[in-house]
LUMVEX-477152 format. One record per residue (C-alpha): y negated, z, x negated. Coordinates in steps of 0.25 Angstrom, whole numbers, plus 2048, in hexadecimal, padded with zeros to 3 digits. Last residue first. Example, Ala and Ser with C-alpha at 12.3 -4.5 7.8 and 13.67 -1.06 7.14 Angstrom:
<rs>
80481D7C9;81281F7CF;
</rs>
This chain:
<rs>
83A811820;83C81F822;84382482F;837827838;83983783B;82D83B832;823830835;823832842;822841842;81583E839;811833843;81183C84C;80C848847;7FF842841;7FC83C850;7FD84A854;7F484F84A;7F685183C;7F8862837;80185C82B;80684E828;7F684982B;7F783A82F;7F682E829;800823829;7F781882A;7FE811836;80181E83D;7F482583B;7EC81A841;7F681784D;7F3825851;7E382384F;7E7815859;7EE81E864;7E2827865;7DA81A865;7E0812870;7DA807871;7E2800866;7EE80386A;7F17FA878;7EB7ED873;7ED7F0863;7FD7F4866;8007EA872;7FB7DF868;8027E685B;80F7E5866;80E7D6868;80C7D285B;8187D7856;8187DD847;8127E984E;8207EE852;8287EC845;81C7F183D;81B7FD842;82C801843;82A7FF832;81E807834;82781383B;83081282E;824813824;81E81E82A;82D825829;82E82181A;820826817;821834810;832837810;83682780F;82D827800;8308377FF;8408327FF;83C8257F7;83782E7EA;8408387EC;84B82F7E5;8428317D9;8448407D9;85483E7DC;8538377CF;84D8427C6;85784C7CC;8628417C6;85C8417B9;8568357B3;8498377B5;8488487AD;8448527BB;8368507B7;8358417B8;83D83F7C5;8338497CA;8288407C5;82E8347CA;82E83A7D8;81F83E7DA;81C8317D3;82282A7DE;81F8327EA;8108327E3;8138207E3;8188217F2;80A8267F7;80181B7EF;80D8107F4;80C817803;7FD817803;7FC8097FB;805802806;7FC801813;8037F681E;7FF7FD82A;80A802830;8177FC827;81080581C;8137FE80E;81B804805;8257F9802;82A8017F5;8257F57EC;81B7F67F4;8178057F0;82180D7E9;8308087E5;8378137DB;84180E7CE;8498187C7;8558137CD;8538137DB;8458177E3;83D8117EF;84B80C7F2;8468047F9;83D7F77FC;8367F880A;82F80380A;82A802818;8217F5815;8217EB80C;8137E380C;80F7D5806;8047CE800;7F97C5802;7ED7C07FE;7E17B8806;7D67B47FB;7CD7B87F1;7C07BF7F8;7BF7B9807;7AF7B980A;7AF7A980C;7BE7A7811;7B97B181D;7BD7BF821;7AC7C1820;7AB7CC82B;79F7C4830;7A87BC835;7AF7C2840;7C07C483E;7C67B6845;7C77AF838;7CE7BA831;7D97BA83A;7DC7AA837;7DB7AD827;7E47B8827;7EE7B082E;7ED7A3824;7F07AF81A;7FC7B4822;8037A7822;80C7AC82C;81B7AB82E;8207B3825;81B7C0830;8177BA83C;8227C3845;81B7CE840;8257D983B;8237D382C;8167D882D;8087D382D;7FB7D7825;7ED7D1826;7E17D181C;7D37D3819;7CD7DE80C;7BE7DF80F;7B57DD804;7A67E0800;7AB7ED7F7;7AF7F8802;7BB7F1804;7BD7EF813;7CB7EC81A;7CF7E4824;7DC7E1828;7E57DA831;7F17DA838;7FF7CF83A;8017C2844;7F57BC84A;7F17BE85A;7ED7B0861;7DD7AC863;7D67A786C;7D47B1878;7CD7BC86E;7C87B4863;7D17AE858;7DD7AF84D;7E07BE852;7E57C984A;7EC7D784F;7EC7E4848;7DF7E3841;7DC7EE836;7CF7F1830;7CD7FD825;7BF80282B;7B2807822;7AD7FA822;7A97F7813;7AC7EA812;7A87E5820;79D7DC81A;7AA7D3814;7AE7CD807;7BD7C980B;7CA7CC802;7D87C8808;7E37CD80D;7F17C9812;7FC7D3815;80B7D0817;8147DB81D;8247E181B;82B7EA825;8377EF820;8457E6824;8447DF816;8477EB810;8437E8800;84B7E67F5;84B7F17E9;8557ED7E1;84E7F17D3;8477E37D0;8447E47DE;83D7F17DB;8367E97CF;8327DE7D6;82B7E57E0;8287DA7EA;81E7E47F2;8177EC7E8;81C7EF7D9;81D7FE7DA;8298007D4;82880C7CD;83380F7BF;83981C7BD;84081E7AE;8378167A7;83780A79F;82D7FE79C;8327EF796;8267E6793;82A7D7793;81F7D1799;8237CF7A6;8267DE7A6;8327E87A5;8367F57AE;83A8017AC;84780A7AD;84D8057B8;85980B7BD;8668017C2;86C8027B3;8628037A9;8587FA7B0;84A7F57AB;8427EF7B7;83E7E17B7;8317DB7B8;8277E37B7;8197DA7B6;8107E47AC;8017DE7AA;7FC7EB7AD;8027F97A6;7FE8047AB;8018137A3;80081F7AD;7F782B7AA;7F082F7B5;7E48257B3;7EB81B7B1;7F281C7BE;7E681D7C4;7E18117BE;7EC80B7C7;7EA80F7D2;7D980C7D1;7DF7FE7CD;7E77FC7D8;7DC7FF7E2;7D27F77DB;7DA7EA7DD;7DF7EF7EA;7D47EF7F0;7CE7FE7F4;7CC802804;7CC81080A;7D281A812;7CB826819;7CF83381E;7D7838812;7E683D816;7ED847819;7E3851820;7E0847829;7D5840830;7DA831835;7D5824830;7CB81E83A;7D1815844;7C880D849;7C9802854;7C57F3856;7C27EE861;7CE7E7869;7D37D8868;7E07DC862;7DE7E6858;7D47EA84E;7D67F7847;7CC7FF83F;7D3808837;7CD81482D;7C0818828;7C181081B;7BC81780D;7B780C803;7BB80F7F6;7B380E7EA;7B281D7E2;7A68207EA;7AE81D7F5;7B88277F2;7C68207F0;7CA8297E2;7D68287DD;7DD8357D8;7EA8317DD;7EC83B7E8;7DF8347EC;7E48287EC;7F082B7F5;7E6831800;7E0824801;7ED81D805;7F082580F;7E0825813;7E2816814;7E180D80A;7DC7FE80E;7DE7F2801;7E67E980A;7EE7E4800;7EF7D97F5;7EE7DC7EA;7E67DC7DF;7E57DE7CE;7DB7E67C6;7E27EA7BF;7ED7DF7B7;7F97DD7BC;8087DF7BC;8077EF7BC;80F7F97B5;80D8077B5;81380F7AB;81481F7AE;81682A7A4;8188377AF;80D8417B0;80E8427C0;80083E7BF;8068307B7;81282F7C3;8058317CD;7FD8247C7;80981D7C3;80D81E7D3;7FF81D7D7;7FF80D7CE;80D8097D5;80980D7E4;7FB8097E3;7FE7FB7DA;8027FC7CB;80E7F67CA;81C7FB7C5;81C80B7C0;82280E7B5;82681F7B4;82A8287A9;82581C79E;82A813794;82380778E;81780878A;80A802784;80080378F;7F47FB78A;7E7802786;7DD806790;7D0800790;7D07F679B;7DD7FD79F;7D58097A9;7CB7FF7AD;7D57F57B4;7DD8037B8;7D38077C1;7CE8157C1;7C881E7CA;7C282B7C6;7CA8387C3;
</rs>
């Protein structure tokens, strides 16, 4: 089946006029849009609700990794590039005042060996249409508000505009502030590790560089004159005459609150060469910003009818600060469980235990991966050690290739090499975030 967008799909589609369902699910972002997508291929009646209208954009980073990549194709998306992708090598990594180096993506069995870019406007869209295409009803233009209780279960929601929608099993994946999970309790760990990202647009010549950027430390001048800034950079090409620019910190860093991080942005990007074009003159739009839970923080995953997936969850890797992997790989646990739930009769108490799963396989598949990031994040938030990390690391290439695997979580869970075995055994005895 060929690539759909959801903009094209409703242009000539009449509107959705319904009001129950086996399965709502709440925003149509990766993790909410593959949930419906994978709920509707389970053969399950599926509402999807989002609050605007496609195309819409985030702000994000708009890199997939091969993680990432492999959950599209389990989706039926196609990311050839003929079909518009641009296919990204792997790493090159800047830090400290040393050349940079690259880290292609690794070979595996596992996993694709390439990773790609897609803006999260067309992204989005392509989940969504995929949705569609499988069956699931979309609704746009639906703000959820409230959820409908009967007792402490919900069993729907309603919207701004007054439209009240029921189901037995309802998805929160409303991103970071998820009003619908705090709705339902669901308050978020303020111990886990939390980031901000700023990005903008710039029209570039390096568009189509086959190398996903990452700076691990930021300077505001030349070498001798200059002082080391707070947070890590990106730069990643877009294939269509842009390059996606920005800079992420965590709460870890003792800069965090405490930075204007646009004003931050702006002094790195003046020491980048100019003939990159990071300039006011080649910025499309403007600096944007937007915030990134990490380590599911926000549990349970699942309570009363109601599972978290994506954001909403806090599924965002404390390592590198990718989240549509994890939300794309949470929504198949998600549909995987509500379709058990389904066919043992929703309401039962075996159909509940199926439900409680969900958050087991979540803690079972990357819970572990998540607890070492969590430890990450702690030490590179200070300065100090990211500095002794670039100058002493960086050089060292067999180290760097391990550090590669690590930080995107790609590695072969059969016959891998050594390196595969270690973070594997890693991963496994970590207790789970």
């Amino acid at each position: 089946m060929t690539n759909a967008l959801a903009s094209e799909l409703l242009s000539s589609a009449p509107p959705v006029d319904r009001n129950e369902a086996d399965v709502i699910v709440v925003g149509a972002g990766p993790g909410g849009s593959a949930t419906a997508a994978l709920c509707a291929q389970r053969g399950l009646d599926v509402l999807l609700l989002e609050k605007a209208e496609f195309p819409r954009d985030k702000v994000c980073g708009d890199g997939l990794t091969p993680r990432a990549v492999r959950m599209l194709t389990r989706l039926g998306i196609d990311t050839s590039e003929s079909a518009g992708f641009l296919h990204t090598r792997g790493l090159r990594v800047y830090g400290g005042r040393t050349a940079p180096f690259e880290l292609p993506w690794p070979q595996l069995s596992d996993f694709p060996d390439y990773g790609t870019t897609c803006p999260r406007r067309r992204l989005d869209d392509l989940l969504a249409g995929r949705a569609v295409q499988l069956g699931a009803h979309l609704i746009c233009g639906a703000n959820v508000t409230e959820p409908v209780l009967v007792g402490d279960r919900i069993t729907g929601v309603r919207t701004r505009d007054g439209r009240t929608v029921r189901a037995p099993v309802v998805v929160a994946a409303d991103g970071n502030s998820s009003r619908l999970g705090v709705a339902m309790g669901r308050r978020r760990d303020e111990r886990r590790p939390m980031g901000v990202a700023v990005r903008a647009y710039f029209e570039s010549p390096r568009h189509d560089d086959p190398w996903m950027e990452s700076w691990l430390e930021l300077w505001d001048g030349e070498r001798g004159a200059s002082t080391q800034l707070p947070g890590y950079a990106w730069v990643f090409p877009m294939g269509d005459g842009r390059c996606n620019v920005g800079l992420g910190m965590l709460n870890s860093s003792p800069a965090f609150g405490r930075t204007d991080y646009r004003r931050l942005m702006r002094a790195w990007l003046a020491t980048t060469p100019p003939q990159w074009c990071f300039d006011d003159a080649h910025m499309i739009d403007r600096i944007r910003g937007a915030a990134l839970p990490m380590a599911l923080n926000r549990k349970p995953l699942y309570a009363n009818g109601l599972l978290l997936v994506g954001d909403a969850g806090g599924m965002v890797s404390p390592f590198n600060g990718e989240g549509i992997d994890y939300s794309l790989e949470a929504a198949e646990l998600a549909a995987d469980a509500i379709a058990e739930a389904h066919s043992r009769g929703v309401g039962a108490a075996a159909a509940e235990r199926a439900l409680l799963g969900y958050e087991n396989h979540v803690r079972r598949d990357f819970g572990g991966y998540h607890r070492l990031g969590m430890i990450f994040s702690r030490l590179i938030g200070n300065p100090r050690i990211m500095h002794l990390c670039t100058t002493y690391g960086l050089p060292r290439p067999t180290l760097m290739r391990f550090v590669n695997k690590l930080l995107a979580n790609l590695t072969d869970e059969n016959d891998g090499d050594a390196f595969d075995r270690i973070i594997n055994t890693l991963t496994r005895i970590a207790p789970s975030a």
